[in-house]
C-alpha positions in Angstrom: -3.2 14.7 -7.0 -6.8 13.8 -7.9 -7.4 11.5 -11.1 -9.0 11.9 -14.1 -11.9 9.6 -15.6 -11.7 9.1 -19.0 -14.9 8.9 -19.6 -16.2 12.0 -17.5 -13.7 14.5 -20.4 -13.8 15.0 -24.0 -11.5 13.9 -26.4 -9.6 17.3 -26.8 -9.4 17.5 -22.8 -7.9 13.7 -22.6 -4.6 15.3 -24.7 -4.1 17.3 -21.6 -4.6 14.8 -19.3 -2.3 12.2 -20.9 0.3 14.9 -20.3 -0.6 15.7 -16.3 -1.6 12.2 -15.3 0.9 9.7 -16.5 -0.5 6.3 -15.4 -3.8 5.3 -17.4 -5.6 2.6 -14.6 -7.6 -0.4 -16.3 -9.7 -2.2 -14.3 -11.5 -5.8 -14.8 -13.5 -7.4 -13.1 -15.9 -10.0 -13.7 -19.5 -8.2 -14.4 -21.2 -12.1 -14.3 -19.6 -14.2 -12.8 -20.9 -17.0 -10.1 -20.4 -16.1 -6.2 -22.5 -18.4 -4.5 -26.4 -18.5 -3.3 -25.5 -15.3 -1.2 -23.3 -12.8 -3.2 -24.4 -11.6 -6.9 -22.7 -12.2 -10.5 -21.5 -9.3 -10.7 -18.9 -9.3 -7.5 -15.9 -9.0 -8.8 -16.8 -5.8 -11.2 -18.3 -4.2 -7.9 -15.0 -4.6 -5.6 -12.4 -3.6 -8.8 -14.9 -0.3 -9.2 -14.9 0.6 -5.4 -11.0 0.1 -5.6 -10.8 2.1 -8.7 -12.8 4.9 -7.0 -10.8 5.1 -4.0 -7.7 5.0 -6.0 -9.0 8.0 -8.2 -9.7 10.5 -5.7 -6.5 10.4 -4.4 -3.9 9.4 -6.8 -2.0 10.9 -10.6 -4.1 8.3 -12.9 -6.8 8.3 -15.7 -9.0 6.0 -14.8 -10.4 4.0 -18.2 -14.4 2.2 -17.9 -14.1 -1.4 -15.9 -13.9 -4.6 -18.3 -17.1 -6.5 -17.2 -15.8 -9.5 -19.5 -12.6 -12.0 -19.0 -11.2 -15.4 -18.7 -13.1 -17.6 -15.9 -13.2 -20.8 -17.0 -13.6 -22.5 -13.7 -17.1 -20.8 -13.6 -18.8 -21.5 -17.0 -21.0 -24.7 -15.6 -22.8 -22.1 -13.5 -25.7 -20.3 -14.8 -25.2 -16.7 -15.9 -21.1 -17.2 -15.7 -18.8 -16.1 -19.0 -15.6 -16.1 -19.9 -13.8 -15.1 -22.8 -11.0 -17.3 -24.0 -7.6 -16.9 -22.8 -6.1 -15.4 -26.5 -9.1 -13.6 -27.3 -9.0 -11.6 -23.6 -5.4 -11.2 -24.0 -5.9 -9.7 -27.5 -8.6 -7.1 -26.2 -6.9 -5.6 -23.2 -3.9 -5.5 -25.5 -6.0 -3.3 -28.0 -6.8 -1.4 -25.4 -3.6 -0.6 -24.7 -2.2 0.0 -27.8 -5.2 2.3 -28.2 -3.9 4.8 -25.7 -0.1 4.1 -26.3 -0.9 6.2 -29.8 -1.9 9.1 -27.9 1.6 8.8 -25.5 0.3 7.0 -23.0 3.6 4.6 -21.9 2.4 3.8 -18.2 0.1 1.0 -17.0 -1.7 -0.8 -14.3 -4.3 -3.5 -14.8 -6.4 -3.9 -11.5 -7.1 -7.1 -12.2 -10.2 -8.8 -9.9 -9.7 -12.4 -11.0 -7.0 -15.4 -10.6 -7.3 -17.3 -13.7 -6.6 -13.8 -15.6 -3.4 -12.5 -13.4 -1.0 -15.2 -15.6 -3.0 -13.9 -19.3 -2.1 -10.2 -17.8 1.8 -11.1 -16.8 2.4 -12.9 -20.0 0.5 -9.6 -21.9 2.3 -7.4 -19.9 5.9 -8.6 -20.7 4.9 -9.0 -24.3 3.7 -5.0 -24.7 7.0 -4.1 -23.1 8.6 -6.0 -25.5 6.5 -4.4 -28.6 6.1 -1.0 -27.5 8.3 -0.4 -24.8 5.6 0.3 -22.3 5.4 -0.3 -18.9 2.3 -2.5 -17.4 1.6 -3.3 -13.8 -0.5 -6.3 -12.9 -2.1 -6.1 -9.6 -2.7 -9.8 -8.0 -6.2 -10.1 -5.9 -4.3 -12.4 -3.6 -1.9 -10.3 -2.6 -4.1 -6.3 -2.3 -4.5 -6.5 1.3 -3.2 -9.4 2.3 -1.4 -8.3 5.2 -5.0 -7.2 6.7 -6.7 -10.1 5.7 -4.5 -12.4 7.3 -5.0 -10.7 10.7 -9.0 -10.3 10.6 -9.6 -13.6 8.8 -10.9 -16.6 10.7 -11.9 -18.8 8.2 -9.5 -22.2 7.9 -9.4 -21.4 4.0 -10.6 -19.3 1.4 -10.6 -18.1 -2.2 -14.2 -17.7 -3.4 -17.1 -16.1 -2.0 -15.2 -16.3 0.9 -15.2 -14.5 4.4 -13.4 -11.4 2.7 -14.7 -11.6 -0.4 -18.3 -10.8 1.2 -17.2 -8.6 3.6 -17.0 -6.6 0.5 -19.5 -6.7 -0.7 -21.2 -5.9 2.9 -20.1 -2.8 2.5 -20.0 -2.3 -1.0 -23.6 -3.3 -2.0 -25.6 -4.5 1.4 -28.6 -4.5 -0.3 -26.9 -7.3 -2.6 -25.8 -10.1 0.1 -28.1 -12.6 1.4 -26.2 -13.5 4.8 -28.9 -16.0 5.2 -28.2 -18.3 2.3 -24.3 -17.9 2.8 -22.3 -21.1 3.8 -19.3 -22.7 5.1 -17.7 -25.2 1.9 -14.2 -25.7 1.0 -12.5 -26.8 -2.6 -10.8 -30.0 -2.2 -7.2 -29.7 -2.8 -5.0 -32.5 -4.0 -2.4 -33.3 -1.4 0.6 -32.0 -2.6 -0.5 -28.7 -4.2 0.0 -26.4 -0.8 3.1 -27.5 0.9 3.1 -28.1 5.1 3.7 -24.3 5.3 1.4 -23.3 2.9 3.5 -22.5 0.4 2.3 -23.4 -3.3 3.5 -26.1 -5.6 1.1 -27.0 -8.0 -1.4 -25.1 -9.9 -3.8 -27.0 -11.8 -6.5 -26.5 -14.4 -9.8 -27.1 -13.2 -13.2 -25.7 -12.0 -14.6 -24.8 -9.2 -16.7 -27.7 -7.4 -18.3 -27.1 -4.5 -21.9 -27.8 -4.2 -22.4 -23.7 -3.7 -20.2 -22.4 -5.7 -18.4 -21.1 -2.7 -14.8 -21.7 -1.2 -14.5 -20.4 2.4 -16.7 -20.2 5.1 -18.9 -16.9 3.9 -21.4 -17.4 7.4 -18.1 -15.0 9.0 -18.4 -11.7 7.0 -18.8 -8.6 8.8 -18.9 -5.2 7.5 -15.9 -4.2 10.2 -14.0 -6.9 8.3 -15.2 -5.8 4.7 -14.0 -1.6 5.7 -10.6 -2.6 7.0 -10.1 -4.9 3.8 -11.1 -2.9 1.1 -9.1 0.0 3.1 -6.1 -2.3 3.1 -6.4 -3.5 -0.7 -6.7 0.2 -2.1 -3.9 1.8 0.5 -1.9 -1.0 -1.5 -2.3 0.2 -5.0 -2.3 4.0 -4.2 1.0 3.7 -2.6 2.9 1.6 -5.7 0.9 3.9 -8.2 2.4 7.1 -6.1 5.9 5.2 -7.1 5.1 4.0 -10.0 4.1 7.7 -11.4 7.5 9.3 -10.1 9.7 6.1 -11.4 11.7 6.9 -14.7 10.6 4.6 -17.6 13.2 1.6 -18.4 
């Protein structure tokens, strides 16, 4: 079944909708953000809109406009970064939310671009269930695709206008990457955070400081890489929507 966008119908055809297409899909990405000399500000809103599209075509959801604005703290020392504090984020997406949920609306999913927002959005999530017994999925960015990522990657390390992250956007927006200014520079980790196996222990607040604004080695994005991830990452969501749709409410 093909989506709906929201935006594309009136308000008289979005009663209908509600009915046929039982998952409304958020997504938010950052729309200024800082990626680096070589990819631009707006990044992350371009990847969660070419997921969002792909996901559309194909799948039972009403697709609301992208949230170009969110929590990023680890960027705000960079020119042209923002970020909305944590509460006052958590407080608009819930709006949002409760927006719909008047018109019958009772199933969710957030594709969420960022890091820093993915705990904000759990914690949101959870609380909504609690308040209006809806249901609310959270995608995690470190997770869409991971499979694939693992297996093309060859970069030691990653995170930020990385290897994947500008494969992308080689596919997404060429006309936006400057392969010539991209670099190999990694965020210092405190020993102890990422056990031997590479298994998290720590997180902790900070921001990001590399000298480029970069964590990865960006020099090894390819647009072979950037179609098999972004395939990967949207094969991910249209298959737990598909399941999500059919699955009774709790």
């Amino acid at each position: 079944m093909r989506g709906i966008v929201l935006a594309d119908i009136t308000w008289s055809e979005a009663v209908s909708a509600f009915q046929t297409h039982p998952v409304a899909l958020l997504p938010i990405g950052g729309g200024t953000k800082e990626h680096g000399f070589h990819l631009p500000l707006g990044t992350d809103l371009l990847v969660v809109d070419e997921l969002a599209r792909r996901v559309v075509e194909v799948s039972p959801v009403v697709l609301l406009p992208s949230l170009a604005y969110a929590y990023y703290p680890a960027f705000v020392d960079w020119a042209g970064s923002v970020s909305i504090g944590s509460q006052h984020f958590a407080g608009f997406v819930g709006d949002i939310i409760r927006s719909l949920h008047r018109h019958g609306v009772k199933k969710f999913v957030i594709l969420d671009g960022g890091v820093s927002t993915h705990p904000v959005l759990g914690t949101l999530a959870r609380d909504l269930h609690e308040e209006l017994r809806v249901s609310i999925a959270v995608t995690n960015i470190l997770g869409l695709g991971a499979e694939v990522q693992d297996e093309i990657s060859e970069q030691e390390s990653g995170g930020h206008a990385d290897e994947m992250e500008t494969s992308n956007l080689l596919v997404i927006r060429p006309d936006l990457v400057k392969m010539d200014k991209a670099v190999k520079e990694f965020q210092k980790v405190l020993p102890g955070v990422i056990g031997p196996t590479g298994i998290r222990k720590f997180t902790v607040g900070g921001k990001m400081t590399t000298q480029s604004g970069i964590n990865g080695d960006a020099t090894l994005a390819t647009v072979e890489k950037g179609e098999k991830s972004l395939k990967a990452m949207a094969d991910d969501i249209i298959t737990f929507i598909q399941h999500f749709a059919a699955a009774p409410l709790p």
